[in-house]
C-alpha positions in Angstrom: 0.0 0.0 0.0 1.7 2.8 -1.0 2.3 5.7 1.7 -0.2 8.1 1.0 -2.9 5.9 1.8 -1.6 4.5 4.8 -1.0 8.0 6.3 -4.8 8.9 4.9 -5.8 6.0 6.6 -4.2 6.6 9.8 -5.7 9.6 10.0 -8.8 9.4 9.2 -9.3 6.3 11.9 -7.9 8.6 14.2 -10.3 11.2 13.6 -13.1 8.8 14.2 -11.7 7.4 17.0 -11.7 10.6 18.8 -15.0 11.9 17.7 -16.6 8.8 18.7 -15.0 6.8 20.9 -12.7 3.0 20.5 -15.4 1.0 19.7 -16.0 3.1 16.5 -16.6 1.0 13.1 -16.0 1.7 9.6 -15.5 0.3 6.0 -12.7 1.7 3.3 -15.6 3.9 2.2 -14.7 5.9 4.7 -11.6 7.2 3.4 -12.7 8.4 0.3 -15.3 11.1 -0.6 -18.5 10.2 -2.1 -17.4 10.9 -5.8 -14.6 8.3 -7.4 -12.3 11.4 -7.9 -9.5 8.5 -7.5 -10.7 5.0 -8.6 -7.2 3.7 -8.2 -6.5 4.7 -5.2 -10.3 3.0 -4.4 -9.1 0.1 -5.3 -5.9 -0.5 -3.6 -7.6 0.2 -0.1 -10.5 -2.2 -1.4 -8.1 -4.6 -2.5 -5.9 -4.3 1.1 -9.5 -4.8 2.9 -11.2 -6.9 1.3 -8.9 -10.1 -0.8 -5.2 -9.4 1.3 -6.6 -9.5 4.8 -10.2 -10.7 4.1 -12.0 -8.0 6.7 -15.8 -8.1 7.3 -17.2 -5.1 5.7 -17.3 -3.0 9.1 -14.6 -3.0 10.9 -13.1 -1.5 14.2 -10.6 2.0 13.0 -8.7 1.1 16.3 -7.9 -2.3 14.5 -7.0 -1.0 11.6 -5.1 1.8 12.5 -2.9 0.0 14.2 -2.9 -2.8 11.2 -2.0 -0.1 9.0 0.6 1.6 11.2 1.9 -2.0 11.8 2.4 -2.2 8.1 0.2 -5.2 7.3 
């Protein structure tokens, strides 16, 4: 995953976590706006998610903040 997206990633879990608490969920979705302004990039988080680490379609951002700053 290339750096941008880890680092969008990162930060955008973090900005969940702290508006709503640890147990916060999300889906890739949530790092993107709601126009495909970057389909690429759309797909390599969708890719990371869904077929490299297999990950329910919510998910906790605590888990994958740290799985992303973990560099999995």
């Amino acid at each position: 995953m290339r750096p941008e997206l880890r680092k969008k990633i990162s930060t955008v879990c973090a900005s969940k976590i702290a508006a709503r608490g640890e147990s916060v969920g999300l889906s890739f979705y949530a790092f993107f706006a709601n126009k495909n302004d970057d389909p690429e990039l759309l797909m390599e988080a969708a890719t990371w998610w869904i077929k490299t680490h297999e990950l329910d379609h919510f998910e906790k951002a605590a888990k994958i903040k740290q799985m992303v700053e973990a560099g999995l």
